[in-house]
N, C-alpha and C positions, 0 to 999 in steps of 0.2 A: 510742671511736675509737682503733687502732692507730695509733703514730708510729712511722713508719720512715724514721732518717734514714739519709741514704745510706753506705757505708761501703765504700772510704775518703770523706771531703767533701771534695771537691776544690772548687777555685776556680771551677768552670762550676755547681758545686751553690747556690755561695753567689751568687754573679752573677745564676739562674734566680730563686731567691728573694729576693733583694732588690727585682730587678724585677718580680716578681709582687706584694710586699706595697707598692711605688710604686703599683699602678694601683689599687689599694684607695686612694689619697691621705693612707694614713698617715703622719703628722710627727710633729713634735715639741709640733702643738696639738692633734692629739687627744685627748679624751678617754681616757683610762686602761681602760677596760670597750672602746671602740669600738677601738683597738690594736689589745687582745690580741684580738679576734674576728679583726681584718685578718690579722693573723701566723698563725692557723690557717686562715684561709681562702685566704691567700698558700703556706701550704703544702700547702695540697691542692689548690692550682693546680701548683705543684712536682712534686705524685706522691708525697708522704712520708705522705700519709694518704688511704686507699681512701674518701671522702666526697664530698659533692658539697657545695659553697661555700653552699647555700641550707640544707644542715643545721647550720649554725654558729647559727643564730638561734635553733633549736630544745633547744641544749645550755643547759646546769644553767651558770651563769658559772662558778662551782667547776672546772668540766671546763677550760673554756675559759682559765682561768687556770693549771691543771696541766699540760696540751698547751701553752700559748703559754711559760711558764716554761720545758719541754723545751726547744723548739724556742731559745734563747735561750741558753740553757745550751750546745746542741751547736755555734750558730752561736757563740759567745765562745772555749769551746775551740779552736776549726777555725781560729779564726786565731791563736792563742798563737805568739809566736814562739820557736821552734824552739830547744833548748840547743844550741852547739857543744860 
């Protein structure tokens, strides 16, 4: 699976996916493996990966752990704040 995150990531980008990986009911008690699935399946409700949400089950966790790490990595930078 291709990750394409949006560019530039604007604040409507992170907004979309935060509230797409909410309706998956991912917290802070999920399970670690059930997570990272939500955060790729939250982004492919987003549009950042050409997949449909019922192929995440079907992926090697390896994968799922590569993509979910992305995805994590680009949403920490997106918000860094900013040097004067």
């Amino acid at each position: 699976m291709e990750l394409k995150i949006p560019d530039p990531f604007l604040q409507k980008h992170l907004e979309e996916f935060q509230i797409n990986l909410q309706d998956y009911s991912a917290n802070i008690d999920t399970p670690l493996a059930v997570y990272r699935g939500c955060v790729v399946k939250a982004a492919i409700q987003s549009g950042w990966i050409d997949a449909d949400v019922n192929d995440v089950s079907e992926m090697l966790p390896g994968e799922v752990v590569d993509i979910s790490e992305r995805i994590h990595k680009a949403v920490t930078e997106a918000q860094e704040i900013p040097k004067k």
